[in-house]
PDB file of the backbone (N, CA, C, O) and the ligand in Angstrom, with CONECT records:
HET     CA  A 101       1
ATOM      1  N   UNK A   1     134.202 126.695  13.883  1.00  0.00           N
ATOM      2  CA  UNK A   1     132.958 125.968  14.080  1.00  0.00           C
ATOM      3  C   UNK A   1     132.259 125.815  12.746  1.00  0.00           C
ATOM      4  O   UNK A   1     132.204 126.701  11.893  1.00  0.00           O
ATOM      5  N   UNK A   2     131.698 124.534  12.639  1.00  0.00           N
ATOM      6  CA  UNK A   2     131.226 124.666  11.335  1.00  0.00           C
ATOM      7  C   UNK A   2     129.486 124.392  11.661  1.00  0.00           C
ATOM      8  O   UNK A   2     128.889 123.802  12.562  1.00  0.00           O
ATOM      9  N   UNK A   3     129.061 125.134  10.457  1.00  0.00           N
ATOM     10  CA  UNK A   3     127.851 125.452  10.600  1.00  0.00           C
ATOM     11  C   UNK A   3     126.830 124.541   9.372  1.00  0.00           C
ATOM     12  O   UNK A   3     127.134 124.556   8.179  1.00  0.00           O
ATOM     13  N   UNK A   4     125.380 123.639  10.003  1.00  0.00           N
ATOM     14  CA  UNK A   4     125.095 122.739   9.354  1.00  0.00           C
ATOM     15  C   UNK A   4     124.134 123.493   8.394  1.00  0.00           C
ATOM     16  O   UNK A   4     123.353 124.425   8.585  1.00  0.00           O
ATOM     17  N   UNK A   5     124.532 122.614   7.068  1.00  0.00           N
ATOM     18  CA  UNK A   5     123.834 123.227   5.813  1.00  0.00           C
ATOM     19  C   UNK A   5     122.233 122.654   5.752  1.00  0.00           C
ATOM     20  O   UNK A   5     121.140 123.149   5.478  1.00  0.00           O
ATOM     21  N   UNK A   6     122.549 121.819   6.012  1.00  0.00           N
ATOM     22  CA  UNK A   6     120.943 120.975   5.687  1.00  0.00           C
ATOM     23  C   UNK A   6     121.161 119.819   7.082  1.00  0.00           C
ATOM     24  O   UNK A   6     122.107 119.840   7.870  1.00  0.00           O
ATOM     25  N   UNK A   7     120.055 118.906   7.090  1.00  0.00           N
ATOM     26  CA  UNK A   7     119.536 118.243   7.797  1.00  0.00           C
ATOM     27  C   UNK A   7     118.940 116.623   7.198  1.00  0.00           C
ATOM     28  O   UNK A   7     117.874 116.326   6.659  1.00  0.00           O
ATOM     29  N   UNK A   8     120.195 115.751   7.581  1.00  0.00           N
ATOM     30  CA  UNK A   8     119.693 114.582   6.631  1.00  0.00           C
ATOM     31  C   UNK A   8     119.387 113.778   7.812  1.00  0.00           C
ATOM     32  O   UNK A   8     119.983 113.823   8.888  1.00  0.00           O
ATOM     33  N   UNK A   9     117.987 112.733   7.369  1.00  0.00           N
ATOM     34  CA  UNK A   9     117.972 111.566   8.167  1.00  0.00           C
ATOM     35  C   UNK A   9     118.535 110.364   8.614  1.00  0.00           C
ATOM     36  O   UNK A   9     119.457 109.892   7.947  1.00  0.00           O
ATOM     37  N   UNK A  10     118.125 109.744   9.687  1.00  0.00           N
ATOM     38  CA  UNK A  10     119.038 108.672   9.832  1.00  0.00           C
ATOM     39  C   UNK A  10     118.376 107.328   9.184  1.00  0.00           C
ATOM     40  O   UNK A  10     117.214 107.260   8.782  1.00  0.00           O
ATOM     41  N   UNK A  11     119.405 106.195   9.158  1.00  0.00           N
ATOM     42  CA  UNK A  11     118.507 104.955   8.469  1.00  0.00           C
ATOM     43  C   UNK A  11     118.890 103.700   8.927  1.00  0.00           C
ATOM     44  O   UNK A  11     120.011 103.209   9.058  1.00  0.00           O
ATOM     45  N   UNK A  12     117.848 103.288   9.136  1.00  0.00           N
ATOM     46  CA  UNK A  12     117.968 102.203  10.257  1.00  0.00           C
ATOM     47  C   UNK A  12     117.610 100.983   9.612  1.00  0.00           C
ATOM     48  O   UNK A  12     116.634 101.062   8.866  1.00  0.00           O
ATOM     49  N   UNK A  13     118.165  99.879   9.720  1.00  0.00           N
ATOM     50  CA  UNK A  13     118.901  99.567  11.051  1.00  0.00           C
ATOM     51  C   UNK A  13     120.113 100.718  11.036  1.00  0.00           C
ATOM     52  O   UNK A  13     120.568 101.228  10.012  1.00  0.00           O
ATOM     53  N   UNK A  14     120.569 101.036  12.519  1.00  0.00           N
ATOM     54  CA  UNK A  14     122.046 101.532  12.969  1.00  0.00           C
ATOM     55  C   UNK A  14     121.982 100.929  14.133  1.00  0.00           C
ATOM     56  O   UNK A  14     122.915 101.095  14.919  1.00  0.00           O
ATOM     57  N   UNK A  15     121.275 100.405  14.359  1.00  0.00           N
ATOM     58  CA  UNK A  15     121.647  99.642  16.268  1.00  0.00           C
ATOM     59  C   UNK A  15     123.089  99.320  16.955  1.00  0.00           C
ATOM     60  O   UNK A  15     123.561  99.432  18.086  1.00  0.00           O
ATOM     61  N   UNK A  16     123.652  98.751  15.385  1.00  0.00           N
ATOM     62  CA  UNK A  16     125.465  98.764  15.834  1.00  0.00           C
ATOM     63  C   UNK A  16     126.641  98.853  14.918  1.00  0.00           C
ATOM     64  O   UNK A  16     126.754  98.723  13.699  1.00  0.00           O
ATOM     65  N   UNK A  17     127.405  99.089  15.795  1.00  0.00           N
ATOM     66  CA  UNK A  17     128.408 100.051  15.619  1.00  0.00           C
ATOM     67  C   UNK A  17     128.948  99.678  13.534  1.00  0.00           C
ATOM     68  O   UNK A  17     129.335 100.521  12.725  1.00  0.00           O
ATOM     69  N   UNK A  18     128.744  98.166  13.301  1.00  0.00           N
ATOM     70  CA  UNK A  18     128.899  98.649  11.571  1.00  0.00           C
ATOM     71  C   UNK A  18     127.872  98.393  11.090  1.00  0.00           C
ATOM     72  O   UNK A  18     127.870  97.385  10.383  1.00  0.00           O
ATOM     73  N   UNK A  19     126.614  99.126  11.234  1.00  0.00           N
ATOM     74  CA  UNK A  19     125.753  99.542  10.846  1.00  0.00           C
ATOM     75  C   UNK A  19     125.476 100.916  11.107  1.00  0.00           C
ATOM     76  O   UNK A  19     124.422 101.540  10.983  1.00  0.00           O
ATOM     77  N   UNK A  20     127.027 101.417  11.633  1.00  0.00           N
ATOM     78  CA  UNK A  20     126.775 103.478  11.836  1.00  0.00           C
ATOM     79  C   UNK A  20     126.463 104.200  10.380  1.00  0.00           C
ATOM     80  O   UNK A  20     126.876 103.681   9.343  1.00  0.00           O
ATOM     81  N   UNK A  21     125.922 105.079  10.374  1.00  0.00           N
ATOM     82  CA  UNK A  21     125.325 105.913   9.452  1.00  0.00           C
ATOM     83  C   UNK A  21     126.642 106.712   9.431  1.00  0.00           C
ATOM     84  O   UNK A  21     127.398 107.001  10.359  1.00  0.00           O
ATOM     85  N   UNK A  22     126.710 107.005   8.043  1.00  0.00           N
ATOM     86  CA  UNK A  22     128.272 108.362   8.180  1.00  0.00           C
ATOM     87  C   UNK A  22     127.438 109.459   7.844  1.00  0.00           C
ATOM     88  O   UNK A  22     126.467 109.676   7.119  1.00  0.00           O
ATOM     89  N   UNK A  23     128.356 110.227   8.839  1.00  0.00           N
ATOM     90  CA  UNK A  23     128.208 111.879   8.977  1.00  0.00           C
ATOM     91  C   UNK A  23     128.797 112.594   8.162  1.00  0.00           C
ATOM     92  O   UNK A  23     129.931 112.122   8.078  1.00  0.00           O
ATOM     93  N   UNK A  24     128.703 113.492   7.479  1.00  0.00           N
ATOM     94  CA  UNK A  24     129.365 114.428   6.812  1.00  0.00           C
ATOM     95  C   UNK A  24     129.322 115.746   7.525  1.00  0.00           C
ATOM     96  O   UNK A  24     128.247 116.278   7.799  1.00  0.00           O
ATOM     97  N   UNK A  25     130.837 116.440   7.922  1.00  0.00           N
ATOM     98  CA  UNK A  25     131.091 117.165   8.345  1.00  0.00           C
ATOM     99  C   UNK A  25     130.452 118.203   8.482  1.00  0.00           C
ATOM    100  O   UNK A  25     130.949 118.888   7.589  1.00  0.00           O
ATOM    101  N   UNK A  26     129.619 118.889   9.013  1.00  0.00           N
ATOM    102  CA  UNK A  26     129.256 120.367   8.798  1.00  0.00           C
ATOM    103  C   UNK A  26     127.765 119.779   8.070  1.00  0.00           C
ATOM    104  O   UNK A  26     127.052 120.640   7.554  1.00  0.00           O
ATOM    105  N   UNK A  27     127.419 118.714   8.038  1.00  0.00           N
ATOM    106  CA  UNK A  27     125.551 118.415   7.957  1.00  0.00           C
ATOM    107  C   UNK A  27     125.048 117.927   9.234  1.00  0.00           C
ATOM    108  O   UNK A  27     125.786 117.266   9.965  1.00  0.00           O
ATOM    109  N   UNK A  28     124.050 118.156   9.505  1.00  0.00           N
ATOM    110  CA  UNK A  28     123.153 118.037  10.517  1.00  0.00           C
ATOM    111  C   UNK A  28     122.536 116.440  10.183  1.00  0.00           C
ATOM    112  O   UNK A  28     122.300 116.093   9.026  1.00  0.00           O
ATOM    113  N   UNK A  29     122.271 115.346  11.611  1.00  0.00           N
ATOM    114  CA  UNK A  29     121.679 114.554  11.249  1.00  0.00           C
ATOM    115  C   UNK A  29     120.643 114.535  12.108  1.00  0.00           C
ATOM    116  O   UNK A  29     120.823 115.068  13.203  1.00  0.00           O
ATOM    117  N   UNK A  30     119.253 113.883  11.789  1.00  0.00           N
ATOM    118  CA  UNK A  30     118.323 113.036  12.798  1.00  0.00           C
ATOM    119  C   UNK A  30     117.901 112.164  12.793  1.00  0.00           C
ATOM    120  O   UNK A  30     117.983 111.518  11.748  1.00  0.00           O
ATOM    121  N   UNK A  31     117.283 111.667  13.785  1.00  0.00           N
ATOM    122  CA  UNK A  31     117.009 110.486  14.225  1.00  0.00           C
ATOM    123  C   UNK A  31     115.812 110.465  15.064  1.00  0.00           C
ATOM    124  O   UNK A  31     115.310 111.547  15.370  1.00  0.00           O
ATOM    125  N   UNK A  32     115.371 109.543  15.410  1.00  0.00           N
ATOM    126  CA  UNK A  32     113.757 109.360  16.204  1.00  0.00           C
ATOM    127  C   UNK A  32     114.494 108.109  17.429  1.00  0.00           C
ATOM    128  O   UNK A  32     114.823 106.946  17.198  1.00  0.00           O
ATOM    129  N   UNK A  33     114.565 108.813  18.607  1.00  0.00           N
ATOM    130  CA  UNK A  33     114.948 108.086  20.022  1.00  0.00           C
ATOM    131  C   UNK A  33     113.793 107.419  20.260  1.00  0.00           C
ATOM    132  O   UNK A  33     112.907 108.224  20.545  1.00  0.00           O
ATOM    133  N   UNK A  34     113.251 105.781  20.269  1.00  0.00           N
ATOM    134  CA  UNK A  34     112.331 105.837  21.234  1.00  0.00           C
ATOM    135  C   UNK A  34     112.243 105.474  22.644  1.00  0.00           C
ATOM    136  O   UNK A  34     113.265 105.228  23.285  1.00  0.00           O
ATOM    137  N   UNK A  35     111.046 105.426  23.176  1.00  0.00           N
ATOM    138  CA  UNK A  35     111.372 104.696  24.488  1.00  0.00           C
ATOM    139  C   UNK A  35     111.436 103.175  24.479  1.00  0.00           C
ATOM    140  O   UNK A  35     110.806 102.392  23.769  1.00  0.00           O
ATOM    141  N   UNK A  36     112.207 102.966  25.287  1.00  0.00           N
ATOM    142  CA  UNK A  36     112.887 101.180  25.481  1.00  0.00           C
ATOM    143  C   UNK A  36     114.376 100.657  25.456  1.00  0.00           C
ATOM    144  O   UNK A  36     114.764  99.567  25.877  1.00  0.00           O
ATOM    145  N   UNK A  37     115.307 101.889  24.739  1.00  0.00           N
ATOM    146  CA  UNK A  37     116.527 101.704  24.340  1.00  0.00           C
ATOM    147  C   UNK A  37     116.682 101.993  23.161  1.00  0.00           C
ATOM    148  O   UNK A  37     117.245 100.986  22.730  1.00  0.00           O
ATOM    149  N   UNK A  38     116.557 102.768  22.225  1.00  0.00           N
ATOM    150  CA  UNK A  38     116.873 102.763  20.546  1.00  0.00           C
ATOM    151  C   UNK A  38     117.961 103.080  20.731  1.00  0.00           C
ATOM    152  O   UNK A  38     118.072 103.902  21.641  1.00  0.00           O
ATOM    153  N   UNK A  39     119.419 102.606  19.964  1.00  0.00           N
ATOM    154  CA  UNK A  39     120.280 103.168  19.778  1.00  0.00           C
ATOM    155  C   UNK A  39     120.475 103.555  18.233  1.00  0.00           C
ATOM    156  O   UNK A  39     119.979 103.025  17.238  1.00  0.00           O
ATOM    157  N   UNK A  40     121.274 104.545  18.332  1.00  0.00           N
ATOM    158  CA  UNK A  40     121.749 105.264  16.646  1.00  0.00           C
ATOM    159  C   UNK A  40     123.498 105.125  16.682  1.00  0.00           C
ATOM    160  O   UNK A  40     124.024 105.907  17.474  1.00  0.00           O
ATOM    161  N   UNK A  41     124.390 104.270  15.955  1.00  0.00           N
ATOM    162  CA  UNK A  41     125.806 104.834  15.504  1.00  0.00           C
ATOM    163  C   UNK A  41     125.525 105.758  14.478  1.00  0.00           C
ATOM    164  O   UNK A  41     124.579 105.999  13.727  1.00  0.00           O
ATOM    165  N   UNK A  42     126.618 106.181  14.684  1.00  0.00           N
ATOM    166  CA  UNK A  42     127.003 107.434  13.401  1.00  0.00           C
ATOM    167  C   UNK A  42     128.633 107.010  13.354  1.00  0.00           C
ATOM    168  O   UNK A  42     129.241 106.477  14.282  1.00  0.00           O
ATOM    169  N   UNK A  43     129.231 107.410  11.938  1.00  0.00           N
ATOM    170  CA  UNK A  43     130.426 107.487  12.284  1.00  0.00           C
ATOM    171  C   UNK A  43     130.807 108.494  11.428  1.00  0.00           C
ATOM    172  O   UNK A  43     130.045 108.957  10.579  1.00  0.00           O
ATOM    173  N   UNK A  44     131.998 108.881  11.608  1.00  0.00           N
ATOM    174  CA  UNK A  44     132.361 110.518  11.167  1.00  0.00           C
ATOM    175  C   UNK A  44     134.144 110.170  10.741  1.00  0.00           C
ATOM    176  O   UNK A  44     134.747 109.314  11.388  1.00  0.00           O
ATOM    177  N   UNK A  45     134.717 110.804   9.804  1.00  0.00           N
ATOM    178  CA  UNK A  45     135.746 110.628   9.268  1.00  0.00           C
ATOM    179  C   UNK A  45     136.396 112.133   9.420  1.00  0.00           C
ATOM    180  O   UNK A  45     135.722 113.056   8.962  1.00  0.00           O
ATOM    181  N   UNK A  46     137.409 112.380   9.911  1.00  0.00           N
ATOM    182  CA  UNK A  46     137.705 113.618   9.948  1.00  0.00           C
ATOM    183  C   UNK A  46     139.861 113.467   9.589  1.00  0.00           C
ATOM    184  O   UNK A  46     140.819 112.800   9.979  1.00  0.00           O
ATOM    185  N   UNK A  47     139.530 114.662   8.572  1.00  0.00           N
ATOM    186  CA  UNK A  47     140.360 114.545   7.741  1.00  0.00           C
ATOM    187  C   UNK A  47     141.477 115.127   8.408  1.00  0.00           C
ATOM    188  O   UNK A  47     142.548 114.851   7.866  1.00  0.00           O
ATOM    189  N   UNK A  48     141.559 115.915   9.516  1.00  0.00           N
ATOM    190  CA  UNK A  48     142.860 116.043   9.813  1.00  0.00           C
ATOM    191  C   UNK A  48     142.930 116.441  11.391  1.00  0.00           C
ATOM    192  O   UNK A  48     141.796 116.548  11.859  1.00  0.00           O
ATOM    193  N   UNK A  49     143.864 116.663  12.235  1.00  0.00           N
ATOM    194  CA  UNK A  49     143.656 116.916  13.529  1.00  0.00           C
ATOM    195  C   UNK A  49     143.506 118.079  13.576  1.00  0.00           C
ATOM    196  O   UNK A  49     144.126 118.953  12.970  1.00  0.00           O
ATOM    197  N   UNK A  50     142.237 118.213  14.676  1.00  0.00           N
ATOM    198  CA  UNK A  50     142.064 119.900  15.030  1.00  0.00           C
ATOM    199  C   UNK A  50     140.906 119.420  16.312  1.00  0.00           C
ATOM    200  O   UNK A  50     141.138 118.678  17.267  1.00  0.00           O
ATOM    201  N   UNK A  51     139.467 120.197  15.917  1.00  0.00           N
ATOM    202  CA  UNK A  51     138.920 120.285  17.627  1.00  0.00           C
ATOM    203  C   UNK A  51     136.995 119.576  16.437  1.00  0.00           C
ATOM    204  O   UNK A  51     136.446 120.177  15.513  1.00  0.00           O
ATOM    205  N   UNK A  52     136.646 118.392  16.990  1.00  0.00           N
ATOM    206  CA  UNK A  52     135.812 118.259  16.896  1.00  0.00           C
ATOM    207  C   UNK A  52     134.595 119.294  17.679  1.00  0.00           C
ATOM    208  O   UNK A  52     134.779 119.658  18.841  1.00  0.00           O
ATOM    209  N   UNK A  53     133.375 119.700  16.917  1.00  0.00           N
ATOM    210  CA  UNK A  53     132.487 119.865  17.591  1.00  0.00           C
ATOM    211  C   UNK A  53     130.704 119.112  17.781  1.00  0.00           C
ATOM    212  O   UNK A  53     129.734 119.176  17.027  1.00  0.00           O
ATOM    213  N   UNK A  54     130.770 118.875  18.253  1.00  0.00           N
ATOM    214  CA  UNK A  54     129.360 117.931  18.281  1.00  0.00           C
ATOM    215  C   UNK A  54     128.264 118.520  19.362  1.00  0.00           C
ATOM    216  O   UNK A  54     128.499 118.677  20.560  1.00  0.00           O
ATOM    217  N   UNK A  55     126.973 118.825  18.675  1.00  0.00           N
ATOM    218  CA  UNK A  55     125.888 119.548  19.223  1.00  0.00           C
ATOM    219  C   UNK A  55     124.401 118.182  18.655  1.00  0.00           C
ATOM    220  O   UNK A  55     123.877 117.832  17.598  1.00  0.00           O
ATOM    221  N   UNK A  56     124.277 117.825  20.201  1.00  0.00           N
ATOM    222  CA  UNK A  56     122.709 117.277  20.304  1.00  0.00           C
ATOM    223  C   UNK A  56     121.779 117.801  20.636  1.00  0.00           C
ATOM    224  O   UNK A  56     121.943 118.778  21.366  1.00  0.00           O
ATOM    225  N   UNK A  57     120.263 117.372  20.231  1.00  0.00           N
ATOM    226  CA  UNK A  57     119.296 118.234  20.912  1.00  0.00           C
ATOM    227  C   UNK A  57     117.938 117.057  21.115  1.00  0.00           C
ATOM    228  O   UNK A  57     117.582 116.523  20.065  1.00  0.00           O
ATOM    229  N   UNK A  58     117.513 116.823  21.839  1.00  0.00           N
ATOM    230  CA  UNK A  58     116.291 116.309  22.041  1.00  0.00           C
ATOM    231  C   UNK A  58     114.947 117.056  22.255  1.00  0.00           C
ATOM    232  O   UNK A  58     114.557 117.638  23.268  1.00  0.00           O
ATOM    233  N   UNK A  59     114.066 116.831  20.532  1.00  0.00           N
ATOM    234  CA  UNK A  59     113.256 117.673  20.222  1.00  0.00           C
ATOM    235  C   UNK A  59     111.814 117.266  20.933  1.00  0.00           C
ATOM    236  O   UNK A  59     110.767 117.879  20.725  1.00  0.00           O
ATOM    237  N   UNK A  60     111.957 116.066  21.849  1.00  0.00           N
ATOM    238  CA  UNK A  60     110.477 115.549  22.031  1.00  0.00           C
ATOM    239  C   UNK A  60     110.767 115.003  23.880  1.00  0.00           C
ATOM    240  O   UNK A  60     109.953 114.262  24.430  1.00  0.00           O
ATOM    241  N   UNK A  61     111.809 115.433  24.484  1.00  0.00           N
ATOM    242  CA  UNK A  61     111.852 115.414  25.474  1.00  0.00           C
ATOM    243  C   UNK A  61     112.404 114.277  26.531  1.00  0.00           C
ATOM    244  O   UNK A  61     112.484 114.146  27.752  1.00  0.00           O
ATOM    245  N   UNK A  62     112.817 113.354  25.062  1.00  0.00           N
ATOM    246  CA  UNK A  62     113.313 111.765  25.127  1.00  0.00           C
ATOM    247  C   UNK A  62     115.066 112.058  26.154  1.00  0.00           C
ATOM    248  O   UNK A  62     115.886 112.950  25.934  1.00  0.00           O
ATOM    249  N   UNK A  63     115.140 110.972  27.213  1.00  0.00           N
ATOM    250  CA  UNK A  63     116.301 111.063  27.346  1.00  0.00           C
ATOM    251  C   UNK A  63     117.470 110.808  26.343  1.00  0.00           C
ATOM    252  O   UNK A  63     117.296 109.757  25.727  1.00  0.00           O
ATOM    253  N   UNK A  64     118.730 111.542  25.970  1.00  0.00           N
ATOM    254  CA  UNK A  64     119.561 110.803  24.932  1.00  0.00           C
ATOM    255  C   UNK A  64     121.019 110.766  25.857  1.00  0.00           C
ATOM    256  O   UNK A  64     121.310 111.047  27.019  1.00  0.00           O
ATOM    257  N   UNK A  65     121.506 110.428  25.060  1.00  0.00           N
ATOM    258  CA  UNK A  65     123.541 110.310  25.345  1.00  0.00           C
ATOM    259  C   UNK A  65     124.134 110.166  24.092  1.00  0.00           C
ATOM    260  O   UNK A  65     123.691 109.796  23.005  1.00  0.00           O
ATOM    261  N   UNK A  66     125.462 110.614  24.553  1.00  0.00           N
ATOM    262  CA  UNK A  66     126.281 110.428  23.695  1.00  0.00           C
ATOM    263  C   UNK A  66     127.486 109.922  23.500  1.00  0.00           C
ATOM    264  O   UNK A  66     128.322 110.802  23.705  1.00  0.00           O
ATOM    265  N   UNK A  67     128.149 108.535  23.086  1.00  0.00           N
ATOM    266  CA  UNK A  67     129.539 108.083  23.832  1.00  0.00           C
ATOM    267  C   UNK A  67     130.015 108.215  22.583  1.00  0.00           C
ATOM    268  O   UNK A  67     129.236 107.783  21.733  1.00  0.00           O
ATOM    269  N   UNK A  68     131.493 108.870  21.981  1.00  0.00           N
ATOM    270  CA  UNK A  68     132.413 108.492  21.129  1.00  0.00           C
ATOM    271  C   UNK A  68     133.361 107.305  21.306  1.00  0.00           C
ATOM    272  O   UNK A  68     133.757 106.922  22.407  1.00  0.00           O
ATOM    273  N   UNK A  69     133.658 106.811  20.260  1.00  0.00           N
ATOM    274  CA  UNK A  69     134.885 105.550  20.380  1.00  0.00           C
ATOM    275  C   UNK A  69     135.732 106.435  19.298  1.00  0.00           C
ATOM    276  O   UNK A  69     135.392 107.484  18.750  1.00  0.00           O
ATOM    277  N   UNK A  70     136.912 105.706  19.166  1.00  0.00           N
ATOM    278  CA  UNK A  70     138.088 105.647  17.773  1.00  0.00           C
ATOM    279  C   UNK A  70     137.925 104.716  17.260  1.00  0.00           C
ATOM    280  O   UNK A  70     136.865 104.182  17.584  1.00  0.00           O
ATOM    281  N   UNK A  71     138.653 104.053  16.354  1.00  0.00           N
ATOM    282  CA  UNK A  71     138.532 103.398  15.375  1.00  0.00           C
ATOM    283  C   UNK A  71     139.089 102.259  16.199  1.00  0.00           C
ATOM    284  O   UNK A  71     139.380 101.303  15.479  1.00  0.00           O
ATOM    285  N   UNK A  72     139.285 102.098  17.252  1.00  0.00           N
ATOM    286  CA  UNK A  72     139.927 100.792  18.049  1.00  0.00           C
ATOM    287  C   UNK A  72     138.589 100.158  19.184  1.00  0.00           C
ATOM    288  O   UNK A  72     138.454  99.097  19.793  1.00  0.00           O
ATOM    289  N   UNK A  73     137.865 101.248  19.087  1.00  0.00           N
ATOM    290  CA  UNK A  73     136.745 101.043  20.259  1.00  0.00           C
ATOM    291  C   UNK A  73     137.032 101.668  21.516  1.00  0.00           C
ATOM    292  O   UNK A  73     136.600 101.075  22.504  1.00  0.00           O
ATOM    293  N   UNK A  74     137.659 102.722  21.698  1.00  0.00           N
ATOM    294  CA  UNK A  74     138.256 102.898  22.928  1.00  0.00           C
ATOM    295  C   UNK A  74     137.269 104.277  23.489  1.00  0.00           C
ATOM    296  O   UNK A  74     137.553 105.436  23.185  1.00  0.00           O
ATOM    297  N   UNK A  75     136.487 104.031  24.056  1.00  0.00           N
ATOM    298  CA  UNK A  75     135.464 105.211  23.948  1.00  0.00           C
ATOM    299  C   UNK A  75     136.346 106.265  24.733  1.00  0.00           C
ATOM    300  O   UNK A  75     137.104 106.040  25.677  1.00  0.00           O
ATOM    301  N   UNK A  76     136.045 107.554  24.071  1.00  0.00           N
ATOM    302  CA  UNK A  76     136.993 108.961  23.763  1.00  0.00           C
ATOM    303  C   UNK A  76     135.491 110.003  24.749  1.00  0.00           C
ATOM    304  O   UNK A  76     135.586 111.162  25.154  1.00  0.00           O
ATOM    305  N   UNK A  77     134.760 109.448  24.824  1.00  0.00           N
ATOM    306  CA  UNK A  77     133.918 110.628  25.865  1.00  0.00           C
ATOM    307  C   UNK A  77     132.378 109.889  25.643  1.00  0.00           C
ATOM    308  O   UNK A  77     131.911 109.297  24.671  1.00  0.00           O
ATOM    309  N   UNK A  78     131.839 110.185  26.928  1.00  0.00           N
ATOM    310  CA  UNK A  78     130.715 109.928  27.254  1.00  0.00           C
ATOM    311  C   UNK A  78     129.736 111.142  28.375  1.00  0.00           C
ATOM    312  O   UNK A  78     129.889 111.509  29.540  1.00  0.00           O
ATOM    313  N   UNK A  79     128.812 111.436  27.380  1.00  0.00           N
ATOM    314  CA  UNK A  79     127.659 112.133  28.033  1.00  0.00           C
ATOM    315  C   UNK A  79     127.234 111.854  29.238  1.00  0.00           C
ATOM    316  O   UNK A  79     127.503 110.753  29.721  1.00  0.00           O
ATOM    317  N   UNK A  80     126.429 112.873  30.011  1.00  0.00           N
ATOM    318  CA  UNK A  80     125.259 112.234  30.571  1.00  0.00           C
ATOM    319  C   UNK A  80     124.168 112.372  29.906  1.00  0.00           C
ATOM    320  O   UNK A  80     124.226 112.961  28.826  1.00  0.00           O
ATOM    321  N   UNK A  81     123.012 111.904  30.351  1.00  0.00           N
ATOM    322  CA  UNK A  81     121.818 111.824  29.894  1.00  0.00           C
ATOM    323  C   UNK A  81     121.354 113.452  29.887  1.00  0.00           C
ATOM    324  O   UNK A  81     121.657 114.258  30.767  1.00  0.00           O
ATOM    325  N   UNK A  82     120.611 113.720  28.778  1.00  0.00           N
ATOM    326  CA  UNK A  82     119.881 115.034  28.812  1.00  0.00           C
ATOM    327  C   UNK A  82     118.292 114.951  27.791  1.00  0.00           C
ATOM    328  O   UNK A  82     118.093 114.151  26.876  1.00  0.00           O
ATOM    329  N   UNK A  83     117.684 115.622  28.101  1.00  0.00           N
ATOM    330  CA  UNK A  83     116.485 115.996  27.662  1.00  0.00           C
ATOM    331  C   UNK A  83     116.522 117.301  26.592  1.00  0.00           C
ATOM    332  O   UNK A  83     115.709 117.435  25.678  1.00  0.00           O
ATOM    333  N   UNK A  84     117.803 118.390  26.932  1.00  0.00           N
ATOM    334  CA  UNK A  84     117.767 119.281  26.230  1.00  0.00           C
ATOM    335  C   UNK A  84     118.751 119.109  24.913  1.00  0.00           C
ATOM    336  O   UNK A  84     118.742 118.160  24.128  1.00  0.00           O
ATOM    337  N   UNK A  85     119.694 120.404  24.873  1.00  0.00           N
ATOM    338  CA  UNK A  85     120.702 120.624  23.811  1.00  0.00           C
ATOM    339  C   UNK A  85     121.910 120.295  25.125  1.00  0.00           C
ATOM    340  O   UNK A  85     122.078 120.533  26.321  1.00  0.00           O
ATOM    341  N   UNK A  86     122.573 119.590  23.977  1.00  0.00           N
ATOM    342  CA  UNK A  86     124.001 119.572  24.939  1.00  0.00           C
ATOM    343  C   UNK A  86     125.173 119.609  23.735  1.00  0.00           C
ATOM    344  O   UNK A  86     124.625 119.196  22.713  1.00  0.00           O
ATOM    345  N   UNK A  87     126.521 119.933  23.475  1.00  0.00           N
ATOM    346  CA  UNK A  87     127.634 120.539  23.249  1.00  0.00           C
ATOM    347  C   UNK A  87     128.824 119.427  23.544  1.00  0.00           C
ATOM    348  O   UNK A  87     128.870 118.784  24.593  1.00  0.00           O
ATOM    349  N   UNK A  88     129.670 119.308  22.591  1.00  0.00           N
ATOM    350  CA  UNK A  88     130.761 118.576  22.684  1.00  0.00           C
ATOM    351  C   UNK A  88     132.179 119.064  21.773  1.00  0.00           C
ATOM    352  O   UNK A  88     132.356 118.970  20.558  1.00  0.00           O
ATOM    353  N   UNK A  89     133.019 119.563  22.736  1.00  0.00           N
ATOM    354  CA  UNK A  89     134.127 119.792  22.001  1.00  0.00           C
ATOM    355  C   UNK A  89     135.414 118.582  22.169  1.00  0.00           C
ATOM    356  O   UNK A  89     136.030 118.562  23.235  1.00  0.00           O
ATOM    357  N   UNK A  90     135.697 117.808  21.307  1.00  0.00           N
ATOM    358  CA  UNK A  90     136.879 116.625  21.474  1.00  0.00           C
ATOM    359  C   UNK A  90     137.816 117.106  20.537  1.00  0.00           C
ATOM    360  O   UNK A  90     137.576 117.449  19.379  1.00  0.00           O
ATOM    361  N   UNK A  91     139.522 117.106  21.454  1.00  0.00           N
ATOM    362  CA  UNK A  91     140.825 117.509  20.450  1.00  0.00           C
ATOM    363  C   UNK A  91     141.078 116.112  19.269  1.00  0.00           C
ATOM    364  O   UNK A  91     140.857 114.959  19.639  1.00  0.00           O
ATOM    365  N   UNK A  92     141.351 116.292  18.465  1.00  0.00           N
ATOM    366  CA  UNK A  92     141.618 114.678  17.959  1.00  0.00           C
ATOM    367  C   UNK A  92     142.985 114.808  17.172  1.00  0.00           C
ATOM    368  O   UNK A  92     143.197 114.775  15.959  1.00  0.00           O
ATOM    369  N   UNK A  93     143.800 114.958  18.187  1.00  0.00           N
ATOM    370  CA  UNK A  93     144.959 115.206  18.109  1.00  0.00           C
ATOM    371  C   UNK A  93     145.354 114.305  18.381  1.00  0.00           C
ATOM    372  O   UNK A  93     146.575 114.153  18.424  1.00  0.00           O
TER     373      UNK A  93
HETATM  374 CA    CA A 101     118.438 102.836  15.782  1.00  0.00          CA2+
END
């Protein structure tokens, strides 16, 4: 499990998908959900197969989700909606 060093913001526009913000492994990102629909991409590059982990949290009580795609669009997992912290482990094997 890797553990986030710092905490960088997000920058918007990201509304779509190539306008995702990249993630760097093992940093923490945020973002400001509002109400109406805001969406955030992110995209993440991971250098070799093993076990993604992905941890959300909604600090202001906003509903969020979370759907992954691959690089084809083929969405690889989808949340439900939560208010709290929610947890994601994906093989990317
Ligand atoms: Ca956005």
């Amino acid at each position: 499990m890797l553990l986030s060093s710092y905490v960088k913001a997000e920058t918007e526009p990201n509304d779509l998908w190539d306008q995702a913000n990249p993630i760097i492994l093992g940093v923490s990102e945020s973002g400001i959900a509002t109400a109406g629909g805001d969406i955030d991409w992110y995209r993440v590059e991971i250098p070799e197969d093993g076990q993604l982990t992905l941890n959300w949290t909604s600090n202001n009580s906003q509903l969020v989700y979370c759907q992954i795609y691959d690089t084809l669009g083929v969405e690889l997992f989808a949340s439900n909606y939560t208010w709290a912290r929610a947890h994601l482990f994906l093989r990317t094997d």
